[in-house]
Every structure is written in C-alpha cells, then in structure tokens.
N, CA and C atoms as a LAMMPS dump frame, in Angstrom:
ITEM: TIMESTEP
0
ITEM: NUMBER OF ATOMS
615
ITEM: BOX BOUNDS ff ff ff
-5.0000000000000000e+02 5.0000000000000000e+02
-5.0000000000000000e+02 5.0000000000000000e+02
-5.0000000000000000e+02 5.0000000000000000e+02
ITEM: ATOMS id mol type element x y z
1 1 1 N -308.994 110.21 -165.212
2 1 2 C -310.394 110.366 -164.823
3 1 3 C -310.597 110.094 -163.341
4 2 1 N -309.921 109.026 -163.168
5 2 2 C -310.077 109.171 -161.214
6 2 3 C -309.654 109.906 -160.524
7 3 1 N -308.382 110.701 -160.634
8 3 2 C -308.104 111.84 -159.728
9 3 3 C -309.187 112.905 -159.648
10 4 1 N -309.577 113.608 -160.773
11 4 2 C -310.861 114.332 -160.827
12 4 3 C -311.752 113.829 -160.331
13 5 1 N -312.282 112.77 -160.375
14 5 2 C -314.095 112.054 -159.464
15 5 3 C -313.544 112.506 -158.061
16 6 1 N -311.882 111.828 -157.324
17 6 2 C -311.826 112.121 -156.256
18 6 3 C -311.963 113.798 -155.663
19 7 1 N -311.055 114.22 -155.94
20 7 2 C -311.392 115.984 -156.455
21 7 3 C -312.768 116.258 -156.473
22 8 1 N -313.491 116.532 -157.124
23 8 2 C -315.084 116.572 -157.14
24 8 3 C -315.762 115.475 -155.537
25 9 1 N -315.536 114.85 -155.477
26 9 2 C -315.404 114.144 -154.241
27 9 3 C -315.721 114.813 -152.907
28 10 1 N -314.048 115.354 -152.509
29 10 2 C -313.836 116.427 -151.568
30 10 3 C -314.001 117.437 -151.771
31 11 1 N -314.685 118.365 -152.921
32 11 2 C -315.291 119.392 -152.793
33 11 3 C -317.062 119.365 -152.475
34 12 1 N -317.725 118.413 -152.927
35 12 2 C -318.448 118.034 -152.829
36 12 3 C -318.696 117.902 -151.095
37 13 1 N -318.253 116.646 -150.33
38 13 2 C -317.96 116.687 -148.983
39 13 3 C -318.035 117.892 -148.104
40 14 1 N -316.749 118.359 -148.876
41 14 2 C -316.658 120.23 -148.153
42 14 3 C -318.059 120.794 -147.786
43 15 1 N -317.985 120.641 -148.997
44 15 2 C -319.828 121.707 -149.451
45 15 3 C -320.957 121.48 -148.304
46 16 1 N -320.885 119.953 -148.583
47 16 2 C -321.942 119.855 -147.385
48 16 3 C -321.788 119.825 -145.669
49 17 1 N -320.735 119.907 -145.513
50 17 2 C -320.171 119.733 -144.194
51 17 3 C -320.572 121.084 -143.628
52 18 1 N -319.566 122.426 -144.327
53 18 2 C -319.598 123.459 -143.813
54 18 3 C -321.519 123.7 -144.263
55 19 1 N -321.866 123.314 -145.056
56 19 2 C -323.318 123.834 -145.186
57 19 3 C -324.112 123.407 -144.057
58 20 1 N -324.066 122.462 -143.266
59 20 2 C -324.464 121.605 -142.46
60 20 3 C -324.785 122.519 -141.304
61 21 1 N -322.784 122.666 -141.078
62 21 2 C -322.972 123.724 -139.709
63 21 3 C -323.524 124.899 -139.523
64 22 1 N -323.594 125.649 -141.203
65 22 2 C -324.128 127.162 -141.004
66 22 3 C -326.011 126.896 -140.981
67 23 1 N -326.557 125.643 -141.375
68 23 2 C -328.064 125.697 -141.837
69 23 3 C -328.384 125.278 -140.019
70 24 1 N -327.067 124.102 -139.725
71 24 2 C -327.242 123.708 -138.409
72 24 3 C -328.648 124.939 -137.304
73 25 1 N -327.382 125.316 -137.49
74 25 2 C -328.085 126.798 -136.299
75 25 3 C -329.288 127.257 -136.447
76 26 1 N -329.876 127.218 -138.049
77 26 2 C -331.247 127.206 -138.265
78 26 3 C -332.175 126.564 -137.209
79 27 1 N -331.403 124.96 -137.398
80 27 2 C -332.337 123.731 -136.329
81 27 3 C -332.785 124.286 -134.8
82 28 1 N -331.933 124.782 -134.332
83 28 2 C -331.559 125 -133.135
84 28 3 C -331.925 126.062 -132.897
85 29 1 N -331.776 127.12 -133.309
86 29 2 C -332.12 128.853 -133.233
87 29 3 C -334.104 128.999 -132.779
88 30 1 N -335.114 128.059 -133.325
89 30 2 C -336.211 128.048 -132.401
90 30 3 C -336.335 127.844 -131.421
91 31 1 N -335.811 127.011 -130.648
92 31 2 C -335.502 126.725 -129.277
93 31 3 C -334.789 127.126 -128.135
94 32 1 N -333.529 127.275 -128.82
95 32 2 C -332.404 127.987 -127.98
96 32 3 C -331.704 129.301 -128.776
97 33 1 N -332.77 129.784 -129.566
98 33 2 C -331.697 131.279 -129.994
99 33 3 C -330.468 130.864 -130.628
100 34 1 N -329.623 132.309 -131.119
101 34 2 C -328.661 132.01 -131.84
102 34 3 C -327.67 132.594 -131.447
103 35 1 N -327.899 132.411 -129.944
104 35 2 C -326.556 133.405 -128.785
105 35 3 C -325.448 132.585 -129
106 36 1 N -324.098 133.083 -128.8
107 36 2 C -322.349 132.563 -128.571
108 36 3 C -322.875 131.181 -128.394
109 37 1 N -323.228 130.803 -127.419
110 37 2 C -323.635 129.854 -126.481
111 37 3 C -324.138 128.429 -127.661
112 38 1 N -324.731 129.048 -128.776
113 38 2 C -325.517 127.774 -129.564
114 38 3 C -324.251 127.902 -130.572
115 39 1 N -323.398 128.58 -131.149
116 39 2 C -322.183 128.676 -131.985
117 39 3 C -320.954 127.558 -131.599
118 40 1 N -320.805 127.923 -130.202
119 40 2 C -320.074 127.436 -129.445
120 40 3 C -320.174 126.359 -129.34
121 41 1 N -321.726 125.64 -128.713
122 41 2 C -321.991 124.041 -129.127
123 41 3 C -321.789 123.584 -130.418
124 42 1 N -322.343 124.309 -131.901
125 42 2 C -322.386 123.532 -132.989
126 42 3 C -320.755 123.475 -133.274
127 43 1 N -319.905 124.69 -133.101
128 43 2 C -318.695 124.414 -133.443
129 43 3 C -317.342 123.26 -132.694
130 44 1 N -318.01 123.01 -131.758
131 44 2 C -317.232 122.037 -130.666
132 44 3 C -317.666 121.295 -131.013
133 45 1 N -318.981 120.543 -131.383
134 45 2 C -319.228 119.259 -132.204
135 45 3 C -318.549 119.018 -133.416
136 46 1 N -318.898 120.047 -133.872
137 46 2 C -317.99 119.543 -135.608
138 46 3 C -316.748 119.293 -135.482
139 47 1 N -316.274 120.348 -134.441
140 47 2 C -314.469 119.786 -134.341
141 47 3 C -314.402 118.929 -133.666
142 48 1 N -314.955 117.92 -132.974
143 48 2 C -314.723 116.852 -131.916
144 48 3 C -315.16 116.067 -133.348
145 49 1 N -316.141 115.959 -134.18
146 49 2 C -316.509 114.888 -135.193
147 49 3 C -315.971 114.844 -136.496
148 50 1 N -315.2 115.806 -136.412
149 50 2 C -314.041 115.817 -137.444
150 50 3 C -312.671 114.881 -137.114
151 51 1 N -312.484 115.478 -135.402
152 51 2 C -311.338 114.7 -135.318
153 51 3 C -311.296 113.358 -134.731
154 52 1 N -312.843 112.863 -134.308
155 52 2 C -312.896 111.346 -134.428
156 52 3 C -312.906 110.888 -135.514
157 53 1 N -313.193 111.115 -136.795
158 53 2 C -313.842 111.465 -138.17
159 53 3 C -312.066 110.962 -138.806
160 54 1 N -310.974 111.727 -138.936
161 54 2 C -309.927 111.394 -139.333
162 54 3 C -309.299 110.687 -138.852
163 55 1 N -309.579 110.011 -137.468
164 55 2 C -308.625 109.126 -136.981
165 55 3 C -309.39 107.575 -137.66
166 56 1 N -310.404 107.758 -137.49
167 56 2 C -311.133 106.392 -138.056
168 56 3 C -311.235 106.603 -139.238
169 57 1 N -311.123 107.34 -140.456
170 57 2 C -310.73 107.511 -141.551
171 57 3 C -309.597 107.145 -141.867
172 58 1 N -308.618 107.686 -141.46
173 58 2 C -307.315 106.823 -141.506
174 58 3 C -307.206 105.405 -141.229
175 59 1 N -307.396 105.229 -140.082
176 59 2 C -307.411 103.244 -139.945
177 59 3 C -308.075 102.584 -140.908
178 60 1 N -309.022 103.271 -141.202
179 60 2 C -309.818 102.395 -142.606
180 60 3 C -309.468 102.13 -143.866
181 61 1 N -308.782 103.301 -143.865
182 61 2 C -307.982 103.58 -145.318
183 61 3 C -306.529 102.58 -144.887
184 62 1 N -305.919 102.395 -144.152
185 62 2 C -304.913 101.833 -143.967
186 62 3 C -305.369 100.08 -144.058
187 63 1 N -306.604 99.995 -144.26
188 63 2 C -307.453 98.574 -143.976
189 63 3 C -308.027 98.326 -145.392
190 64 1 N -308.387 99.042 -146.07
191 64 2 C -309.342 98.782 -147.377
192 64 3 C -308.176 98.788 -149.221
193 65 1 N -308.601 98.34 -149.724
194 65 2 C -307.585 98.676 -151.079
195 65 3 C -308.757 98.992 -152.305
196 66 1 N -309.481 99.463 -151.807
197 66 2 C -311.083 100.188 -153.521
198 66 3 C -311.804 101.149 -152.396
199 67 1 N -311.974 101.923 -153.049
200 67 2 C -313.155 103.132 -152.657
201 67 3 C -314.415 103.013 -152.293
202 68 1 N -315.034 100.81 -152.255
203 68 2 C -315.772 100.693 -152.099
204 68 3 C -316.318 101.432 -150.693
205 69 1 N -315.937 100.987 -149.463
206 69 2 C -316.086 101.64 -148.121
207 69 3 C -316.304 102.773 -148.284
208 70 1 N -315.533 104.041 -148.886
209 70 2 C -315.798 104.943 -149.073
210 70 3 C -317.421 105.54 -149.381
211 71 1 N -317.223 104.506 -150.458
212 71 2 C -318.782 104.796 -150.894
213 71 3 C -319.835 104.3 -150.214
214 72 1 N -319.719 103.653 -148.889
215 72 2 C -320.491 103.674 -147.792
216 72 3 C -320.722 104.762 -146.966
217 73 1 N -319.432 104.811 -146.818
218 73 2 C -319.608 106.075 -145.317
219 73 3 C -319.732 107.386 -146.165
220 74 1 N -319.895 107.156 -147.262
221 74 2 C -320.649 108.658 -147.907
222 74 3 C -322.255 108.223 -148.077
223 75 1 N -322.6 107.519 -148.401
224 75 2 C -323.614 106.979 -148.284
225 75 3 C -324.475 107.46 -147.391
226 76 1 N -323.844 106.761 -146.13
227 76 2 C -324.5 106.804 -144.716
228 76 3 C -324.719 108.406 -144.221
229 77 1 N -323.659 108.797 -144.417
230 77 2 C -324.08 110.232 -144.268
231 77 3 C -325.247 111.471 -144.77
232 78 1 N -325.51 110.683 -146.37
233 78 2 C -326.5 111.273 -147.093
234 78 3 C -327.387 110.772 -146.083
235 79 1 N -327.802 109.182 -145.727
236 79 2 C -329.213 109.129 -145.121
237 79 3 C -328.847 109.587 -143.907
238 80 1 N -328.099 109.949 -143.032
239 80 2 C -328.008 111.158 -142.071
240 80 3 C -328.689 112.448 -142.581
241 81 1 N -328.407 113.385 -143.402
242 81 2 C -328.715 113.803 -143.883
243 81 3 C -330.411 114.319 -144.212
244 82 1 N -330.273 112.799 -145.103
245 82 2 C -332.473 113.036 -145.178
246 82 3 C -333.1 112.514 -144.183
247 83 1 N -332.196 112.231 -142.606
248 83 2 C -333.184 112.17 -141.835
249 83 3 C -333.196 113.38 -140.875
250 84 1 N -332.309 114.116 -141.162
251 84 2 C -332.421 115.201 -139.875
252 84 3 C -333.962 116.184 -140.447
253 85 1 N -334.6 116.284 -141.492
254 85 2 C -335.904 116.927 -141.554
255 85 3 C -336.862 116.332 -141.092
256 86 1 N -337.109 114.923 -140.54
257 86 2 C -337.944 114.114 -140.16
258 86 3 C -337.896 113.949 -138.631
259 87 1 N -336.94 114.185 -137.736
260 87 2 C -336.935 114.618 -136.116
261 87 3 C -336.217 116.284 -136.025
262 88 1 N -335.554 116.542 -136.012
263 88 2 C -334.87 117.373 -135.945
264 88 3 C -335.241 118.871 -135.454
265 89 1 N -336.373 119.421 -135.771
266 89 2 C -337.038 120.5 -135.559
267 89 3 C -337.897 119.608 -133.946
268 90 1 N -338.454 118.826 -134.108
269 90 2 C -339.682 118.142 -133.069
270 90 3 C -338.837 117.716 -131.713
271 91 1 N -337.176 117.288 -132.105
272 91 2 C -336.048 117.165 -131.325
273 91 3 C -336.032 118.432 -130.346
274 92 1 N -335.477 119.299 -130.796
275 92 2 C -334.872 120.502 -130.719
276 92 3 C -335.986 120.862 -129.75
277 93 1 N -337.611 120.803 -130.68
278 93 2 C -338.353 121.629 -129.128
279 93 3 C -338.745 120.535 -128.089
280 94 1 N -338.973 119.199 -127.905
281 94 2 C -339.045 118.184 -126.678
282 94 3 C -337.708 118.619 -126.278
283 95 1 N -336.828 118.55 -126.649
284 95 2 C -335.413 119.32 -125.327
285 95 3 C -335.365 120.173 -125.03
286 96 1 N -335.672 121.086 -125.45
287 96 2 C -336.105 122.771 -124.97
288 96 3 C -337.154 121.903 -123.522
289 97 1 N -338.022 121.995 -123.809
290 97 2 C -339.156 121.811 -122.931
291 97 3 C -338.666 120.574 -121.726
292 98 1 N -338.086 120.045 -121.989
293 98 2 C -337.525 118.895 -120.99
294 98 3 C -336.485 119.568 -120.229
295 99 1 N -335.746 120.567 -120.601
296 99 2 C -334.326 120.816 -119.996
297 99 3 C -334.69 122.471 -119.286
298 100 1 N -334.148 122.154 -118.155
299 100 2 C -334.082 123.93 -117.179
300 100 3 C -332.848 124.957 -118.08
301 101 1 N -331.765 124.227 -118.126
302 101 2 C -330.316 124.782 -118.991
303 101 3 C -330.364 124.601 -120.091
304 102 1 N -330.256 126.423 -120.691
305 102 2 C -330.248 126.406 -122.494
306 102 3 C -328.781 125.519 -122.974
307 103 1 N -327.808 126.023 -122.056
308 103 2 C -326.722 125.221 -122.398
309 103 3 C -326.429 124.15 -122.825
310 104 1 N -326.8 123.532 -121.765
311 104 2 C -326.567 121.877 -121.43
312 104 3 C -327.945 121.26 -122.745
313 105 1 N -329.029 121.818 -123.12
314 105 2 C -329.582 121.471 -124.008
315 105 3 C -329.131 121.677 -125.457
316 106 1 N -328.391 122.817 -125.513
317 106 2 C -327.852 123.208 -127.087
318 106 3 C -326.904 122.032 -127.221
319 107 1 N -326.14 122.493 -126.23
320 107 2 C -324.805 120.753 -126.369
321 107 3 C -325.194 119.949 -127.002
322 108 1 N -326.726 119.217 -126.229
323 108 2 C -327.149 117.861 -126.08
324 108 3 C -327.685 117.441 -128.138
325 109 1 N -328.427 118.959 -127.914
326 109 2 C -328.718 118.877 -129.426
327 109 3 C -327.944 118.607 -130.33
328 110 1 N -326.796 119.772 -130.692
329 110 2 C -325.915 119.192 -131.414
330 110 3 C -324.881 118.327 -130.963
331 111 1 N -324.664 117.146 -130.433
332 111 2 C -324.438 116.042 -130.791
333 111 3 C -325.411 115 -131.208
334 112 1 N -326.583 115.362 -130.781
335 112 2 C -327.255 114.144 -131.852
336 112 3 C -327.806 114.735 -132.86
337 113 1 N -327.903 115.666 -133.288
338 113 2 C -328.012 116.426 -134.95
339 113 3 C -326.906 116.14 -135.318
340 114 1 N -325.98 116.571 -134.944
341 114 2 C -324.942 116.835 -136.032
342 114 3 C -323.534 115.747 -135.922
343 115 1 N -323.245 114.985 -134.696
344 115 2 C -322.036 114.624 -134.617
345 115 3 C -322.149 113.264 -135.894
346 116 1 N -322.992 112.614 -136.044
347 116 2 C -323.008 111.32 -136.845
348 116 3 C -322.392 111.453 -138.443
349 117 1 N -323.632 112.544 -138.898
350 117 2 C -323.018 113.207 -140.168
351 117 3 C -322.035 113.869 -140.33
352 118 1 N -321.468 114.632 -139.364
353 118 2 C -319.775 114.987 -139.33
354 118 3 C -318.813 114.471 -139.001
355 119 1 N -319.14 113.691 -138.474
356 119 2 C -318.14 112.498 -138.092
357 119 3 C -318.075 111.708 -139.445
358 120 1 N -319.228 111.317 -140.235
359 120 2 C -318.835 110.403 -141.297
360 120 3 C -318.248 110.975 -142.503
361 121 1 N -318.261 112.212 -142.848
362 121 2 C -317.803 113.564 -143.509
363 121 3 C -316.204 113.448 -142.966
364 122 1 N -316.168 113.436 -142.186
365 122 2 C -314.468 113.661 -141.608
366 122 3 C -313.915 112.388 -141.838
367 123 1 N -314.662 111.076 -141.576
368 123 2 C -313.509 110.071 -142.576
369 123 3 C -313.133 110.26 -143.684
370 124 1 N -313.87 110.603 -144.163
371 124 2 C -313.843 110.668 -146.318
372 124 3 C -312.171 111.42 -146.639
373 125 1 N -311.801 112.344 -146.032
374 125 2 C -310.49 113.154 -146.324
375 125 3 C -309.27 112.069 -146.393
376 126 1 N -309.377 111.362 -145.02
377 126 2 C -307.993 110.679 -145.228
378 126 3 C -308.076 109.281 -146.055
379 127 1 N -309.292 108.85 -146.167
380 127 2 C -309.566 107.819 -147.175
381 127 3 C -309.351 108.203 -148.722
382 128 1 N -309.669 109.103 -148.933
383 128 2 C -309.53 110.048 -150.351
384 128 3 C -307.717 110.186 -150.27
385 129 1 N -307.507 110.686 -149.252
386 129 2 C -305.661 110.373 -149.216
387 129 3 C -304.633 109.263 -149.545
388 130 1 N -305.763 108.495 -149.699
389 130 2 C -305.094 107.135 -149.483
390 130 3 C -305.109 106.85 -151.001
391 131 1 N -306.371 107.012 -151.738
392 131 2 C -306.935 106.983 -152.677
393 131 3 C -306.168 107.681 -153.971
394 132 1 N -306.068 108.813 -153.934
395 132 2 C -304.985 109.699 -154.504
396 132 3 C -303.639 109.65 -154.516
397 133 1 N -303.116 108.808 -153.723
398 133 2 C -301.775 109.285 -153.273
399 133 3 C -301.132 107.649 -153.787
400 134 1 N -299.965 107.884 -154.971
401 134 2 C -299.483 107.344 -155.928
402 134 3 C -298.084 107.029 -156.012
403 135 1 N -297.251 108.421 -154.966
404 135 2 C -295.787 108.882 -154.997
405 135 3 C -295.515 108.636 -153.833
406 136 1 N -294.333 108.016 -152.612
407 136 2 C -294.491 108.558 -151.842
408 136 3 C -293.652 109.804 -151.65
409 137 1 N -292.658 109.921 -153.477
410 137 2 C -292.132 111.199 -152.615
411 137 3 C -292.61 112.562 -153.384
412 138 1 N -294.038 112.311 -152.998
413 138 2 C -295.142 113.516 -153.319
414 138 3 C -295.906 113.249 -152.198
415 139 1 N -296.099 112.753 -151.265
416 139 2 C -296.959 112.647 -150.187
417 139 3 C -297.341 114.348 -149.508
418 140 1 N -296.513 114.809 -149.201
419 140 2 C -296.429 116.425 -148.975
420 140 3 C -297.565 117.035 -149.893
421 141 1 N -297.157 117.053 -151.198
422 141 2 C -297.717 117.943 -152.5
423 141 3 C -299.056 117.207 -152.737
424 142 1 N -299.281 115.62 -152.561
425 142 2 C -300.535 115.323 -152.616
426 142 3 C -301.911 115.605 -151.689
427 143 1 N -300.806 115.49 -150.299
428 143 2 C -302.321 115.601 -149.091
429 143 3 C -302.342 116.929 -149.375
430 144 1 N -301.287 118.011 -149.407
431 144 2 C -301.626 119.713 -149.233
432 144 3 C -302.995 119.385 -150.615
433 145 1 N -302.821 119.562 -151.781
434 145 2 C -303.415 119.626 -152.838
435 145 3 C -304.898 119.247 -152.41
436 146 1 N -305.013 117.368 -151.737
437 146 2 C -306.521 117.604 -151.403
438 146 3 C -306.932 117.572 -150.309
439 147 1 N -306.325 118.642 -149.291
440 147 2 C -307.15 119.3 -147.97
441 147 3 C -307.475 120.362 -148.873
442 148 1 N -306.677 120.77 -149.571
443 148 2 C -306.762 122.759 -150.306
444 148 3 C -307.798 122.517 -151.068
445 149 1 N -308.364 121.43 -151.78
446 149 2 C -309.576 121.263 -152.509
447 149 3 C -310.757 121.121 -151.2
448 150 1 N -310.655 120.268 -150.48
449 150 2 C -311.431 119.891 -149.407
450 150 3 C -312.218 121.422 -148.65
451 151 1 N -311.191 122.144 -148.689
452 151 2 C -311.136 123.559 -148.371
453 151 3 C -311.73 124.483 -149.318
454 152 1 N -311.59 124.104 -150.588
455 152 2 C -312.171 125.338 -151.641
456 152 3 C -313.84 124.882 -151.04
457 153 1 N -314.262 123.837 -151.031
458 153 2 C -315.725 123.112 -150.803
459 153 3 C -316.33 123.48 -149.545
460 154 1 N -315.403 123.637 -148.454
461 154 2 C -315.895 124.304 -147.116
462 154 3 C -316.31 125.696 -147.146
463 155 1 N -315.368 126.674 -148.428
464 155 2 C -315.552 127.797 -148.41
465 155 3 C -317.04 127.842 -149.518
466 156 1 N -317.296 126.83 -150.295
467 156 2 C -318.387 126.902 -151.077
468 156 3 C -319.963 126.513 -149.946
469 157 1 N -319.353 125.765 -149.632
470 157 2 C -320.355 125.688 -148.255
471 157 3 C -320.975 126.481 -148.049
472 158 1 N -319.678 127.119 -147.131
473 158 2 C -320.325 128.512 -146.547
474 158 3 C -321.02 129.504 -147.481
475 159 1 N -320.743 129.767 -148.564
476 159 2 C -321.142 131.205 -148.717
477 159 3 C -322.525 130.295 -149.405
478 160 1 N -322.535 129.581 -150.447
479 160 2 C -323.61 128.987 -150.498
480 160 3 C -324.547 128.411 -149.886
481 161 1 N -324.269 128.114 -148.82
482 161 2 C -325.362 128.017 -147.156
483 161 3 C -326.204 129.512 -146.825
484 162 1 N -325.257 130.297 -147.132
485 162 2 C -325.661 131.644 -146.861
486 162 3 C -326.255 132.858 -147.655
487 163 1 N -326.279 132.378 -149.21
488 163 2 C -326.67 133.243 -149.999
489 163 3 C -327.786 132.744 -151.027
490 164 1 N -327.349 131.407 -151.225
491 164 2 C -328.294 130.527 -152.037
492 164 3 C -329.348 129.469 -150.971
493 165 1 N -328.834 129.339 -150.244
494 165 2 C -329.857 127.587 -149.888
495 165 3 C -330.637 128.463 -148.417
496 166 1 N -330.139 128.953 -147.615
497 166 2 C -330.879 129.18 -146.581
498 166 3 C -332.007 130.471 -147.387
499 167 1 N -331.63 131.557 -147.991
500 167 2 C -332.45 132.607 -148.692
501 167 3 C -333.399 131.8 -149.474
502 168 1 N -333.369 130.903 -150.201
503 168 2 C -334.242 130.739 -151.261
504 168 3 C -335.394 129.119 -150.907
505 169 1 N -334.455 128.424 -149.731
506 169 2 C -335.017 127.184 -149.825
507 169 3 C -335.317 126.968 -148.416
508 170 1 N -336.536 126.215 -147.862
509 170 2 C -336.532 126.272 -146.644
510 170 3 C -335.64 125.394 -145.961
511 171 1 N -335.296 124.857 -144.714
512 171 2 C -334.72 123.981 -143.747
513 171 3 C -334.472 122.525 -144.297
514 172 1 N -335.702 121.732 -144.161
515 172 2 C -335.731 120.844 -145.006
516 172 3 C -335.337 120.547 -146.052
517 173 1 N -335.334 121.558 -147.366
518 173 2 C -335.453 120.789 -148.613
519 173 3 C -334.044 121.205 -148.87
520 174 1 N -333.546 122.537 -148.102
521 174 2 C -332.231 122.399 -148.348
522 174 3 C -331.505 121.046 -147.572
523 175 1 N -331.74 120.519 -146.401
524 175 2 C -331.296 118.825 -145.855
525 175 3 C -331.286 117.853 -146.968
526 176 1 N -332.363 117.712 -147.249
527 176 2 C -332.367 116.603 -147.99
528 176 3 C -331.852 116.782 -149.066
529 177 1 N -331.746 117.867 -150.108
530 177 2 C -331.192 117.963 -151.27
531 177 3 C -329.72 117.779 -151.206
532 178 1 N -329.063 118.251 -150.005
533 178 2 C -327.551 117.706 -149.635
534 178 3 C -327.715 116.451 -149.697
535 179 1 N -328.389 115.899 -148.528
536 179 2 C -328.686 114.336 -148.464
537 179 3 C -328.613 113.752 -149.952
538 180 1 N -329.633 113.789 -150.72
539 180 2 C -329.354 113.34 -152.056
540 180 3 C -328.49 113.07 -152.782
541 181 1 N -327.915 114.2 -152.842
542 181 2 C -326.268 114.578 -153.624
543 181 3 C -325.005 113.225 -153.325
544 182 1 N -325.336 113.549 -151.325
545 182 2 C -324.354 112.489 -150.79
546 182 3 C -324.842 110.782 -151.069
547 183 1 N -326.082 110.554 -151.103
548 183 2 C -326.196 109.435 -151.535
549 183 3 C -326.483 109.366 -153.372
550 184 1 N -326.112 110.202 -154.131
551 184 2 C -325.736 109.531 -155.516
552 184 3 C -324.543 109.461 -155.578
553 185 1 N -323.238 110.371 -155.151
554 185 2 C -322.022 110.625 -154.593
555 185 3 C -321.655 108.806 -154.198
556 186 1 N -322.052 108.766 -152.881
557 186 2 C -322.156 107.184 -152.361
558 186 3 C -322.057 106.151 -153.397
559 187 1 N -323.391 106.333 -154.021
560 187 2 C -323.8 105.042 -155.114
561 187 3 C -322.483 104.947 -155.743
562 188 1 N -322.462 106.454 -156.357
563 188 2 C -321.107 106.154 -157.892
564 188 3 C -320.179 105.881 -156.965
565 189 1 N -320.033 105.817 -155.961
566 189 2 C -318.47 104.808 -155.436
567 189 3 C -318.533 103.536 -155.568
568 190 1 N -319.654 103.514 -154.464
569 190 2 C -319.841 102.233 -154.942
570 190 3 C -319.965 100.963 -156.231
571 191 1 N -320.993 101.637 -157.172
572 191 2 C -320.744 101.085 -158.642
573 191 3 C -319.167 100.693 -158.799
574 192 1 N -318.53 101.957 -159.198
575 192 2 C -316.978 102.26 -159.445
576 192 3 C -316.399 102.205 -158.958
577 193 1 N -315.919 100.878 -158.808
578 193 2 C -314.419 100.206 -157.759
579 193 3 C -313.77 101.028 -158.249
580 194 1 N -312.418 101.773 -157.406
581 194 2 C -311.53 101.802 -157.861
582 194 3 C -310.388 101.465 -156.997
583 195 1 N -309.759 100.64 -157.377
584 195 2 C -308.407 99.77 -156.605
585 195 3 C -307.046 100.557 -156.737
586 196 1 N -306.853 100.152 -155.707
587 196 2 C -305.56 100.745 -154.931
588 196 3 C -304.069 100.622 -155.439
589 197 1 N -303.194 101.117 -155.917
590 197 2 C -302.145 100.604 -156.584
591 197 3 C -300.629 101.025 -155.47
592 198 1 N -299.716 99.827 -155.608
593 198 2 C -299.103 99.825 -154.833
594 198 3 C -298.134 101.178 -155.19
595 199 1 N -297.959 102.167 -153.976
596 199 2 C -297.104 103.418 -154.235
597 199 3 C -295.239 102.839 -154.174
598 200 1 N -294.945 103.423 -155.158
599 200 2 C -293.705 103.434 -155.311
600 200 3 C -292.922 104.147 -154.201
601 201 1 N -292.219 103.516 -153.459
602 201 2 C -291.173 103.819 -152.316
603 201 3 C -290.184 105.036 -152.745
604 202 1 N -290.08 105.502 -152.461
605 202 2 C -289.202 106.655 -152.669
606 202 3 C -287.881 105.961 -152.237
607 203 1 N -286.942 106.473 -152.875
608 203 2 C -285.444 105.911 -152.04
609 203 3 C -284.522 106.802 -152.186
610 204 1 N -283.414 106.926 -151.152
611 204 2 C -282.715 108.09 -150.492
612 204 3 C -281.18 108.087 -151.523
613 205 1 N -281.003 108.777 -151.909
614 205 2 C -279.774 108.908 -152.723
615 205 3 C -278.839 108.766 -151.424
C-alpha cells in the first residue's frame, strides 16, 4: 500500500506543476502578452526552481527517516497555490504599470508567482526517492520507475491544463482547486508516518 500512495504522490505533483506553468501564462498574458519573451521567463523559472527544488530535496531526504517533512513541503505548496488568486492578477498589473521593460517585468513576475511553488514541487521527487527506494541494487530501476511516473503526471498536467481546467474553469478556481488537492495530499502525509527502512547493501560477488 505505500509504494502506490507514493506513486499517486508523484503523479499527483506532476499534475500540478506542469498545470501551473501552462495556466501560469494565463496570469501574465494581461499585462505582458503571450510573446516568446513571457514563455521564456515562465520556463527559466521553473527550470531554475526545479533545480534548486532537487538539490534541497535531496539534502532533506538524506536528513529525515518518515514522510513527515514531505508532507510539509507539499503542504506549503498547496497554500502557495491558494494564494496566487488573491495577488496575482493585481501583481501582474502594479508591475506592468511600474516597469518601462516588458521583459525585465515578465522575469520579475514569474519569480514571485511561480518560483516558491516550483521550487517546493521539485523537492518532493528526490524525497519520494528516498522513500521508495528499498534495494540498493535496484537504485537504477527504482529512480527511472518514479521520474517515469513523475512524468506520466507532467504529461497529465499538460493536456489537462489545456483541455479541461483552463476551457471550463476560470483562473482562480482552477488555482485553488490544485491548491486543495496539494494540501489534502500534505495532510495524508502527514497523518501517515511512514518510516524509513534501512536498504539492504548490495554486495559485489
């Protein structure tokens, strides 16, 4: 039963991450359009807050022995999450109006929209690694297995960012309803310790 919660986990994660970045542009697209230029910012954030995101994911996981933490920094991200409908649009146009450069304003935007919640999204992978991983001489077959899940959830993201949640739901309620998800997600970690068991060493014939 715990490999699956984790599994559901990182697809879950996925989901909202890549949903994040495609609704992202929504935020931003009143102010500064939806030229290269605003793509370019949201996608250089996510990859800069991904890869602060796994390095401090890793140290943590190398620091913690229960999923409790986990179920923080998923947590935290949900209320990331339900707060970007409450500044976020009112953000977007005081920086428009403050700034001469669309550029230097799209940047500015997405890092404080988006880097917090992707950054806390990008720990969860290697903590979940840590979490899962039982063998070490399956370490290979375990991390491939849940990035490739992590990945089915990015691709659910997307197309579900794009066919279901932006078409049918406005800005907001699609935010917060992610938000939600990530903080019941959160809770059940939290509730549900689950402790760390020492991996069996592999040894070299």
């Amino acid at each position: 039963m715990r490999i699956p919660i984790l599994y559901l986990t990182s697809i879950l994660c996925g989901f909202c991450m890549m949903a994040l970045e495609m609704i992202g542009a929504r935020l931003l697209q009143p102010s500064f359009g939806s030229s290269v230029d605003t793509w370019a910012a949201i996608i250089t954030v996510f990859i800069l807050s991904l890869s602060i995101g796994y390095v401090l994911g890793g140290r943590i996981a190398d620091r913690v022995r229960t999923n409790l933490v986990l179920g923080w920094v998923i947590l935290l991200s949900g209320v990331a999450y339900c707060l970007l409908p409450v500044y976020g649009l009112a953000f977007t146009e005081a920086l428009h109006e403050s700034l001469q450069t669309g550029r230097l304003g799209v940047m500015i935007g997405s890092l404080v929209l988006f880097l917090v919640p992707s950054l806390l999204l990008g720990c969860v992978s290697p903590m979940l690694v840590k979490l899962v991983f039982v063998d070490a001489s399956q370490v290979g077959r375990t991390t491939g297995t849940l990035y490739a899940i992590g990945s089915i959830g990015n691709v659910m993201g997307i197309l579900g960012a794009n066919y279901l949640l932006m078409p049918y739901l406005n800005i907001n309620t699609a935010l917060l309803g992610m938000g939600v998800v990530l903080l019941a997600l959160g809770l059940a970690h939290i509730t549900w310790r689950m402790k760390l068991e020492d991996a069996p060493v592999a040894t070299q014939s």
